[in-house]
N, CA, C and O atoms as a Tinker XYZ file with bonds, in Angstrom:
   316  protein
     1  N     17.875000    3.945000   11.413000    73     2
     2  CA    17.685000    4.629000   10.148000    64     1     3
     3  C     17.758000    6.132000   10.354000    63     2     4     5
     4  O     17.378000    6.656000   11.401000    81     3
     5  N     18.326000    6.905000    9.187000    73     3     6
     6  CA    18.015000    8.225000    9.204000    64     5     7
     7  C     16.980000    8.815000    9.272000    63     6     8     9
     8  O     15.998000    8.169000    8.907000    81     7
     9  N     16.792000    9.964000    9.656000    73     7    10
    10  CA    15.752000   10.623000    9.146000    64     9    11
    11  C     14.995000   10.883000    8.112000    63    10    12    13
    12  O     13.783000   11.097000    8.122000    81    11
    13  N     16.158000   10.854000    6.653000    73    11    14
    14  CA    15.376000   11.207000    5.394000    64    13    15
    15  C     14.829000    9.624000    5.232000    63    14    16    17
    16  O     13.662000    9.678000    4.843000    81    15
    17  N     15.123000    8.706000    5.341000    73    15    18
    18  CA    14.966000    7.156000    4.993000    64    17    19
    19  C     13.420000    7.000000    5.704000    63    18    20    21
    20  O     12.537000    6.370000    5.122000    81    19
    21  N     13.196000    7.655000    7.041000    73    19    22
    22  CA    12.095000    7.645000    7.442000    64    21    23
    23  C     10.799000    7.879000    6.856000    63    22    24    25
    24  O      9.755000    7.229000    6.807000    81    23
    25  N     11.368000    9.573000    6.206000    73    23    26
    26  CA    10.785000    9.922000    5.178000    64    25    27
    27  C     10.479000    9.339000    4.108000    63    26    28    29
    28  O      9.286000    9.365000    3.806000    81    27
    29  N     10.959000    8.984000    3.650000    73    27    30
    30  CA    10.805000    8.325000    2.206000    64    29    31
    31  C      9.576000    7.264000    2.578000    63    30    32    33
    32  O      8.480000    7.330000    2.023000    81    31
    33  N      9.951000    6.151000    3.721000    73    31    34
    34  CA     9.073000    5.421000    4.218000    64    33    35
    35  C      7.540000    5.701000    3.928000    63    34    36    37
    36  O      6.632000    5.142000    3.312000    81    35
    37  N      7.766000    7.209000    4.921000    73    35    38
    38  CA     6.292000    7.859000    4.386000    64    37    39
    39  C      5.746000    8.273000    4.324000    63    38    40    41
    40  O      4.609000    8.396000    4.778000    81    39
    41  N      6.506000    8.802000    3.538000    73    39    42
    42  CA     6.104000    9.076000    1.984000    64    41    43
    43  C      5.311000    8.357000    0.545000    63    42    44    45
    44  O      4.500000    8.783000   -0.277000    81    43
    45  N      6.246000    6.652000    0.815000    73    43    46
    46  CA     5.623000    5.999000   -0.367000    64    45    47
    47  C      4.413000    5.610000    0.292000    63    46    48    49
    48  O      3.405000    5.702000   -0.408000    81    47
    49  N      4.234000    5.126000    1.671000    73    47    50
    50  CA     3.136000    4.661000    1.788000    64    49    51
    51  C      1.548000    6.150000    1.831000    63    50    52    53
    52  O      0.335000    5.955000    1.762000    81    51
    53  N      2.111000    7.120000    1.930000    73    51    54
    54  CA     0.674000    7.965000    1.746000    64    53    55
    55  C      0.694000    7.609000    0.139000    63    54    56    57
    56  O     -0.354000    7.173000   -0.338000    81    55
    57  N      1.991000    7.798000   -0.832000    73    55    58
    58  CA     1.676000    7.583000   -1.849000    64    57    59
    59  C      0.293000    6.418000   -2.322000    63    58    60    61
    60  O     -0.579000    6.704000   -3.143000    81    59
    61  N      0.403000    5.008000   -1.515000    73    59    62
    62  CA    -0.049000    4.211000   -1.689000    64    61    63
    63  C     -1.444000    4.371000   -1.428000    63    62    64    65
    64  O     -2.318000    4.130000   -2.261000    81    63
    65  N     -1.693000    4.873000    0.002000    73    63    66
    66  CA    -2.815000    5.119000    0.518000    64    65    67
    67  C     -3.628000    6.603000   -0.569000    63    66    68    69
    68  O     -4.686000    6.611000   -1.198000    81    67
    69  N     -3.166000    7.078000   -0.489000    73    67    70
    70  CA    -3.763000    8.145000   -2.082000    64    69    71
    71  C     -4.254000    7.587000   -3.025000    63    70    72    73
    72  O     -5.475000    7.513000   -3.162000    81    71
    73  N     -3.333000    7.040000   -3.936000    73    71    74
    74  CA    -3.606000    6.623000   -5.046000    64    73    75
    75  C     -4.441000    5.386000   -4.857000    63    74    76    77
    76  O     -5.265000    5.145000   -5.740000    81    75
    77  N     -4.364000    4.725000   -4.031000    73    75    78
    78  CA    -5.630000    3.544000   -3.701000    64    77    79
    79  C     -6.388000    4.720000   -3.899000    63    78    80    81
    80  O     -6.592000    5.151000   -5.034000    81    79
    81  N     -6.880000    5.351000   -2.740000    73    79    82
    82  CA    -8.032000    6.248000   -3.186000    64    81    83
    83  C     -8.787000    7.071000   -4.265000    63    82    84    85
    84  O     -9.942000    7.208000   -4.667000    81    83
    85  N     -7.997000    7.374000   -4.431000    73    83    86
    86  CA    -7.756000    7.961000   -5.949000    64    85    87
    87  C     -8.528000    6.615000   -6.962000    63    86    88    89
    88  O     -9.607000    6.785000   -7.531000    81    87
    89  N     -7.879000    5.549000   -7.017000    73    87    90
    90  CA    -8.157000    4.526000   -7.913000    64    89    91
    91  C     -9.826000    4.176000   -7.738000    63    90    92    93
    92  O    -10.610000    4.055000   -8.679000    81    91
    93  N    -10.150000    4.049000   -6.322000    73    91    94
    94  CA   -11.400000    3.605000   -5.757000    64    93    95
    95  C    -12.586000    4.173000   -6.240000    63    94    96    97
    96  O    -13.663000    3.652000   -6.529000    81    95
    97  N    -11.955000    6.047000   -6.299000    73    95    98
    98  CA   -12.971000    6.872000   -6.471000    64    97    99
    99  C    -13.899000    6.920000   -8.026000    63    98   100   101
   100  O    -15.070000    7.071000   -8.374000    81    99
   101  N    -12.050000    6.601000   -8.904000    73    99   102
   102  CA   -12.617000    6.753000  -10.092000    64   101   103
   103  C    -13.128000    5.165000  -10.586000    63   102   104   105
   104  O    -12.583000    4.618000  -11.546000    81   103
   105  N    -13.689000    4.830000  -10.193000    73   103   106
   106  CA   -13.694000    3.115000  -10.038000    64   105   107
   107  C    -13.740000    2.530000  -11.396000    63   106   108   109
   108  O    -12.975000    1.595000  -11.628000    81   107
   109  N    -14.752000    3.072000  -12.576000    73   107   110
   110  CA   -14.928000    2.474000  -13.715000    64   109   111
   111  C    -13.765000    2.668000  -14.845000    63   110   112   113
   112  O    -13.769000    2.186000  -15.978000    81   111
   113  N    -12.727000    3.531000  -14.222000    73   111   114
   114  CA   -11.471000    4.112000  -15.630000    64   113   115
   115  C    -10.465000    3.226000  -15.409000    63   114   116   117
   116  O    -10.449000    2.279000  -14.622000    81   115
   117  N     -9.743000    3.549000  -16.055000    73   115   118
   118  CA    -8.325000    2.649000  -15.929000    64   117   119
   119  C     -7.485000    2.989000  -14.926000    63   118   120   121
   120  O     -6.384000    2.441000  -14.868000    81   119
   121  N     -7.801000    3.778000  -14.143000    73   119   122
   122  CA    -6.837000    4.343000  -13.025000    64   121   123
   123  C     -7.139000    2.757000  -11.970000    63   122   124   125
   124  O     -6.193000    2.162000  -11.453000    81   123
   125  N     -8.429000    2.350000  -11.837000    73   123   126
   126  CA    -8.938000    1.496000  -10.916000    64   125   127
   127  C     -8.182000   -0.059000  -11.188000    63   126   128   129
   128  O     -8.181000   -0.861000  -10.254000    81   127
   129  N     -7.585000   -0.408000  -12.424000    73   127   130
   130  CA    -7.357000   -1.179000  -12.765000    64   129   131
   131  C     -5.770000   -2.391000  -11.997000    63   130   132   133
   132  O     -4.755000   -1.807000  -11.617000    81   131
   133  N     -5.810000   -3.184000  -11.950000    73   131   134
   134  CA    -4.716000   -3.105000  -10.821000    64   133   135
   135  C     -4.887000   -5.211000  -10.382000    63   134   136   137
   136  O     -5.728000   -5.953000  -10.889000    81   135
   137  N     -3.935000   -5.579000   -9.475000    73   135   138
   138  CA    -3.927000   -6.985000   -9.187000    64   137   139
   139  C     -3.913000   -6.704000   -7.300000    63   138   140   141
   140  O     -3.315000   -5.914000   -6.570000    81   139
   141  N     -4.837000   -7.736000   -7.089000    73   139   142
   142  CA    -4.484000   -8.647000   -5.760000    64   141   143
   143  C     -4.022000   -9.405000   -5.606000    63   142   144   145
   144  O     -4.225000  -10.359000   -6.357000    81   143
   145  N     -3.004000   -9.527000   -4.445000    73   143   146
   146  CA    -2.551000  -10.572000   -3.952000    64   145   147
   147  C     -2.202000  -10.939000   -2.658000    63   146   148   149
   148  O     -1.694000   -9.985000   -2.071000    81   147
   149  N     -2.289000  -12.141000   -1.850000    73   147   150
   150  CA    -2.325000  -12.475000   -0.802000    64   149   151
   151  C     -2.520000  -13.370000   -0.397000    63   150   152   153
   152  O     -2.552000  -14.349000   -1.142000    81   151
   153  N     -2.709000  -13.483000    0.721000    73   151   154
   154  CA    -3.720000  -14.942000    1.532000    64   153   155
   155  C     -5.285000  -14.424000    1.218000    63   154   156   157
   156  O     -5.630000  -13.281000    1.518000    81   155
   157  N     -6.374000  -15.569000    0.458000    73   155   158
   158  CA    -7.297000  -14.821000    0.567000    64   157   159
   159  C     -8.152000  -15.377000    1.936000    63   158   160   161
   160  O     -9.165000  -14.806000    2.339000    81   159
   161  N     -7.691000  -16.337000    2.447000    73   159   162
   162  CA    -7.813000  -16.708000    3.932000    64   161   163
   163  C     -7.159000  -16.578000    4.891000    63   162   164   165
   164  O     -5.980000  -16.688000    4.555000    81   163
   165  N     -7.272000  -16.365000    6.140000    73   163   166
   166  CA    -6.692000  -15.958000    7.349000    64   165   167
   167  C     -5.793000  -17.268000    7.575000    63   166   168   169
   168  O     -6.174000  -18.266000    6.962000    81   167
   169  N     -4.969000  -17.357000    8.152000    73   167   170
   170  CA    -4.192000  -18.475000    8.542000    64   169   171
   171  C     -4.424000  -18.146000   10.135000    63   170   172   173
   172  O     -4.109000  -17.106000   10.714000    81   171
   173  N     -5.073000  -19.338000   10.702000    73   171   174
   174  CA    -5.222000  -19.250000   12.288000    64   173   175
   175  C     -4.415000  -20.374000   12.620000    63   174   176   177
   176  O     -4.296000  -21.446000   12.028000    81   175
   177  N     -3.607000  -19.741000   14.198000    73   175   178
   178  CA    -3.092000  -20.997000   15.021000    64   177   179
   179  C     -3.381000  -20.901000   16.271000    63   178   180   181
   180  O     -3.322000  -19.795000   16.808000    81   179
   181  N     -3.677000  -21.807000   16.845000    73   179   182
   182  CA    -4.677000  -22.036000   17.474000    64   181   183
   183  C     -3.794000  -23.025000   18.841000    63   182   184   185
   184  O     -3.769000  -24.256000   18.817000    81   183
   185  N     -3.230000  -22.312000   19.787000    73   183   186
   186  CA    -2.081000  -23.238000   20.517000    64   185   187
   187  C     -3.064000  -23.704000   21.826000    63   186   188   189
   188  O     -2.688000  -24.333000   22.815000    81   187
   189  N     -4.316000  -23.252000   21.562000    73   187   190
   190  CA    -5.010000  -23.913000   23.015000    64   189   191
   191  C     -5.029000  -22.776000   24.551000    63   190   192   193
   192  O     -5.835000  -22.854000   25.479000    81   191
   193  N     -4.001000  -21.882000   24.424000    73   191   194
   194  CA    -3.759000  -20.864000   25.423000    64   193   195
   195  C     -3.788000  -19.804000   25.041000    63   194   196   197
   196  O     -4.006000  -18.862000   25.803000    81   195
   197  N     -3.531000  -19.620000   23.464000    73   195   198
   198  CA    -3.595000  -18.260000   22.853000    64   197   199
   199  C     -3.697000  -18.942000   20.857000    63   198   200   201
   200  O     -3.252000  -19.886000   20.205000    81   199
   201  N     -4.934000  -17.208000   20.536000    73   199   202
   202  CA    -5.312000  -17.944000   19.269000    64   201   203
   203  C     -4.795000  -16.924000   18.390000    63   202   204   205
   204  O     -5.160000  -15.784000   18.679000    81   203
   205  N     -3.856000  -17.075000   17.150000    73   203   206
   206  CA    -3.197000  -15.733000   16.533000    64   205   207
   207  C     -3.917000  -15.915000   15.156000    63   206   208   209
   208  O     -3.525000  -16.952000   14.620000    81   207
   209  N     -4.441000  -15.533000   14.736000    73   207   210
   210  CA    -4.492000  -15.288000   13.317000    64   209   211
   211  C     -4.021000  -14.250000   12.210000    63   210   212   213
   212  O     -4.052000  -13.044000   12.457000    81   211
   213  N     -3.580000  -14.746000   10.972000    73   211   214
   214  CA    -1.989000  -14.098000   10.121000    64   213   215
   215  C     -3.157000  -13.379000    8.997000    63   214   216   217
   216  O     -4.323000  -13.598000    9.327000    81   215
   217  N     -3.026000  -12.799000    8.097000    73   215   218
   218  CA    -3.223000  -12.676000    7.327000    64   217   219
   219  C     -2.574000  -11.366000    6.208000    63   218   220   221
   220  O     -1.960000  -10.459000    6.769000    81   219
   221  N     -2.686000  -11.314000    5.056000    73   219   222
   222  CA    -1.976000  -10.467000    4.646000    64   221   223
   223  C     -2.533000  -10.043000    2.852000    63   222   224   225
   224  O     -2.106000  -10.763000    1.950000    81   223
   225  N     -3.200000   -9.203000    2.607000    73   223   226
   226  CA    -3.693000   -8.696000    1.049000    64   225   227
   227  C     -3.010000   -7.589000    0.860000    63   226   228   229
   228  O     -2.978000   -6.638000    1.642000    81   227
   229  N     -2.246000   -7.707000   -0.546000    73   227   230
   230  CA    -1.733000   -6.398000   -1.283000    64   229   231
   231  C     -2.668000   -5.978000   -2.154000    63   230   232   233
   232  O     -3.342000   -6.925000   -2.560000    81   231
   233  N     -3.056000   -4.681000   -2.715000    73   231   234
   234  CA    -4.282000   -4.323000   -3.544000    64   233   235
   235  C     -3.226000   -3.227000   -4.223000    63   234   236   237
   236  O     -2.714000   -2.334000   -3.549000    81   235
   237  N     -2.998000   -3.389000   -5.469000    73   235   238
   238  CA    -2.251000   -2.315000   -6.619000    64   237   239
   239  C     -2.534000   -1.848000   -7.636000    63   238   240   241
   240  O     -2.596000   -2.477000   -8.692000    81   239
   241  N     -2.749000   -0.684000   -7.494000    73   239   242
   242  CA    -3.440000   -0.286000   -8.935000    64   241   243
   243  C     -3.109000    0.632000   -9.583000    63   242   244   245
   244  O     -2.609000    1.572000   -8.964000    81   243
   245  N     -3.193000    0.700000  -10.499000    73   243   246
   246  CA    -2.356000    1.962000  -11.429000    64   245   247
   247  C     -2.278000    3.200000  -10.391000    63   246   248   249
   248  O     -1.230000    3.575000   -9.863000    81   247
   249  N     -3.493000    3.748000  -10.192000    73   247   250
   250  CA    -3.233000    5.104000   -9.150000    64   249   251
   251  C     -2.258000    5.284000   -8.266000    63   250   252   253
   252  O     -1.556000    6.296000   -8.261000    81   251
   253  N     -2.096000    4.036000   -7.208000    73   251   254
   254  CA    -1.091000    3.553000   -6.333000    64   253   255
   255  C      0.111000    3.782000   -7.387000    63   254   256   257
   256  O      0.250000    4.958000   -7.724000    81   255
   257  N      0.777000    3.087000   -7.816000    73   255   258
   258  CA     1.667000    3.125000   -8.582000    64   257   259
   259  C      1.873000    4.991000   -9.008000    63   258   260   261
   260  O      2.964000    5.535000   -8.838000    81   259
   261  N      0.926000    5.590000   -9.433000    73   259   262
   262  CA     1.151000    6.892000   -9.871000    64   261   263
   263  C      1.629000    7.602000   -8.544000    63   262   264   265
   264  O      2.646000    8.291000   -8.474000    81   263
   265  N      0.771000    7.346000   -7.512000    73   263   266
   266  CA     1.066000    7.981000   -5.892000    64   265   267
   267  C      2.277000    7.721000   -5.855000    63   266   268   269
   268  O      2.976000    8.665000   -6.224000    81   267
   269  N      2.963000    6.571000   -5.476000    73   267   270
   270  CA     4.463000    6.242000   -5.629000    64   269   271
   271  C      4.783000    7.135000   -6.197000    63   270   272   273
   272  O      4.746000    8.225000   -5.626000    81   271
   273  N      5.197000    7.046000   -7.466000    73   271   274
   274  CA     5.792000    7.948000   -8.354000    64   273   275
   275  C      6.131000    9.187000   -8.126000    63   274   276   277
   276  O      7.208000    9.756000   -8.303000    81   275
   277  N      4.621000    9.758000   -7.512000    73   275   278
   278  CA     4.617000   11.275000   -7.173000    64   277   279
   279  C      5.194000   11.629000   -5.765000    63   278   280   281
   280  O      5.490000   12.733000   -5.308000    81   279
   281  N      5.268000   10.451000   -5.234000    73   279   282
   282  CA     6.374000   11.056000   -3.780000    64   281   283
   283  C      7.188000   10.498000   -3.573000    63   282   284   285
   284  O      7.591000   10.411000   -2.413000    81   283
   285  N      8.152000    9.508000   -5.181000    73   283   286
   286  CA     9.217000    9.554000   -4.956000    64   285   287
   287  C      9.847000   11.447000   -5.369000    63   286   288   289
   288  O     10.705000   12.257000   -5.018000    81   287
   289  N      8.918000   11.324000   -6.140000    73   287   290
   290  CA     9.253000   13.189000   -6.947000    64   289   291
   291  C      9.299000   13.968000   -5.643000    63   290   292   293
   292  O     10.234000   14.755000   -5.491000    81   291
   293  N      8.607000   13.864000   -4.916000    73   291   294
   294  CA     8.143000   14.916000   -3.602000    64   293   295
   295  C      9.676000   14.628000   -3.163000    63   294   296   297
   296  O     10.453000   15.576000   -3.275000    81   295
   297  N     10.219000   13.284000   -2.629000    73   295   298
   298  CA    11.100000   13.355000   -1.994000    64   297   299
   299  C     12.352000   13.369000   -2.314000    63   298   300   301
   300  O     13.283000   13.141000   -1.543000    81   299
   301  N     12.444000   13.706000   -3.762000    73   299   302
   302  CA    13.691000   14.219000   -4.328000    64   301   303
   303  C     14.375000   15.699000   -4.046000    63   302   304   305
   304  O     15.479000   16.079000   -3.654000    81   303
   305  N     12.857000   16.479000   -4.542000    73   303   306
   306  CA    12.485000   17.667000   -4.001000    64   305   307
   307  C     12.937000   18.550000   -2.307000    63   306   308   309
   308  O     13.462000   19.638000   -2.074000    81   307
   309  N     12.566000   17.755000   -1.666000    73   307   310
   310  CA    12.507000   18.218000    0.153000    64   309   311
   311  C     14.004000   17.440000    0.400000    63   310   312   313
   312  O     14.638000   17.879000    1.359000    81   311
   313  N     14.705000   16.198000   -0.459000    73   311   314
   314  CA    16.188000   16.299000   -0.236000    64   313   315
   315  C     16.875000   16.837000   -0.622000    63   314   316
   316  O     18.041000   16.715000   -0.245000    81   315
């Protein structure tokens, strides 16, 4: 991958990590508002010699979504 592609990478994810925060802080408004989804259990396998366990939760919430937004803008900008 390029460099700017890197960027972008992350980019959306501070977006994500922000605006989660962002969402968390203001917890009772509509910014907080948002869906989970995932495994809400671990998936373990268990081969007897080695034990892996999978798991995986997405958490989205309006803020997130706004973070996105704002560094796809950022990275229109710095290209």
């Amino acid at each position: 991958m390029k460099k700017w592609n890197w960027t972008l990478v992350l980019l959306v994810l501070i977006g994500f990590v922000i605006g989660r925060f962002i969402g968390t802080y203001f917890e009772g408004t509509w910014l907080n508002y948002g869906q989970a989804f995932g495994l809400s259990e671990p998936v373990v396998l268990d081969l007897g010699f080695i034990l892996l366990t999978f798991g995986l939760k997405i958490q989205i919430n309006i803020a997130s979504v706004i973070g996105v937004i704002l560094s796809l803008v950022v990275y229109r900008f710095i290209r």
